[in-house]
C-alpha positions as CSV (number, residue, x, y, z in Angstrom):
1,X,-3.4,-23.7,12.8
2,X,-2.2,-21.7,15.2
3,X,-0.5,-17.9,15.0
4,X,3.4,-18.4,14.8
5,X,5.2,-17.1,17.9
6,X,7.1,-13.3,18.1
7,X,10.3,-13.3,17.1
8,X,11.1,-11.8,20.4
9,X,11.2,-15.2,21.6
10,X,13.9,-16.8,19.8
11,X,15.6,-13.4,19.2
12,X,15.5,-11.2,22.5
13,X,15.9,-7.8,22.1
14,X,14.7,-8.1,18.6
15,X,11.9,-4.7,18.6
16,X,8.3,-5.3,19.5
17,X,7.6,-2.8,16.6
18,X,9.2,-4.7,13.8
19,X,7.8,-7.9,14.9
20,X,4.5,-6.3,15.2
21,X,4.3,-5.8,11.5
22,X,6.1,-9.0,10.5
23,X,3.3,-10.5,12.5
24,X,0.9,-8.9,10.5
25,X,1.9,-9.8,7.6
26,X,1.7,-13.6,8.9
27,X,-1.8,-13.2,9.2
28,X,-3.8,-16.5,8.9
29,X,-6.6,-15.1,7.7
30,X,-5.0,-13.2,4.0
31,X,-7.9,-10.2,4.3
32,X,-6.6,-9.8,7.7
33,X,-3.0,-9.3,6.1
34,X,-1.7,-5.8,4.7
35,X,-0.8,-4.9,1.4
36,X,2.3,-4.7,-0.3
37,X,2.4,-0.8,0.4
38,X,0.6,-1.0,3.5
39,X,3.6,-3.1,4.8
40,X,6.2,-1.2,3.5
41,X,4.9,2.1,5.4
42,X,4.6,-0.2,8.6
43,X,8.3,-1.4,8.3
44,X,8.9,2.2,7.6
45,X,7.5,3.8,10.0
46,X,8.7,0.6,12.6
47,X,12.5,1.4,11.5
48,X,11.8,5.4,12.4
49,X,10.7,4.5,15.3
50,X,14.2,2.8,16.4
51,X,16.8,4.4,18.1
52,X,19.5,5.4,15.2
53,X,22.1,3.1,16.7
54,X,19.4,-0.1,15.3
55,X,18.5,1.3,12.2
56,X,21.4,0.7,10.0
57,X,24.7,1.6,9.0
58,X,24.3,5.0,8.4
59,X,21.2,5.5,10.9
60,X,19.2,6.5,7.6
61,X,15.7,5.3,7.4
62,X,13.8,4.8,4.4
63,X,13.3,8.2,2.2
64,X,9.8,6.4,0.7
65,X,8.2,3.6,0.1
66,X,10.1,1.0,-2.6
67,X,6.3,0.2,-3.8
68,X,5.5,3.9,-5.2
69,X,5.7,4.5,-8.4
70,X,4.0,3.9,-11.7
71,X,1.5,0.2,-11.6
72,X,1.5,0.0,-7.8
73,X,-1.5,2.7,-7.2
């Protein structure tokens, strides 16, 4: 089984850094893949990373992660 291809190459423009960590969560190997709060601070820290006219409506990024919080340590 081969790796799936970027998402840059059906969607140019889309950013390298986004698709870097959707990539790793596509990992064939599942060690190799992060966890749940691993990815969340990757997409994160991808979406700060944007300029403010890609990250959303408001240009407001994530405040923290959705998976902190009580029965996620």
């Amino acid at each position: 089984m081969k790796a799936p291809p970027p998402l840059r190459e059906r969607l140019p423009g889309f950013p390298e850094s986004v698709d870097s960590v959707v990539l790793s969560a596509l990992e064939k190997d599942p060690a190799q893949r992060p966890t749940m709060n691993q990815l969340a601070e990757r997409f994160r820290e991808a979406v700060e990373a944007l300029p403010e006219s890609l990250q959303g409506k408001s240009g407001s990024t994530f405040s923290s992660s959705p998976f902190s919080g009580a029965g996620n340590e």
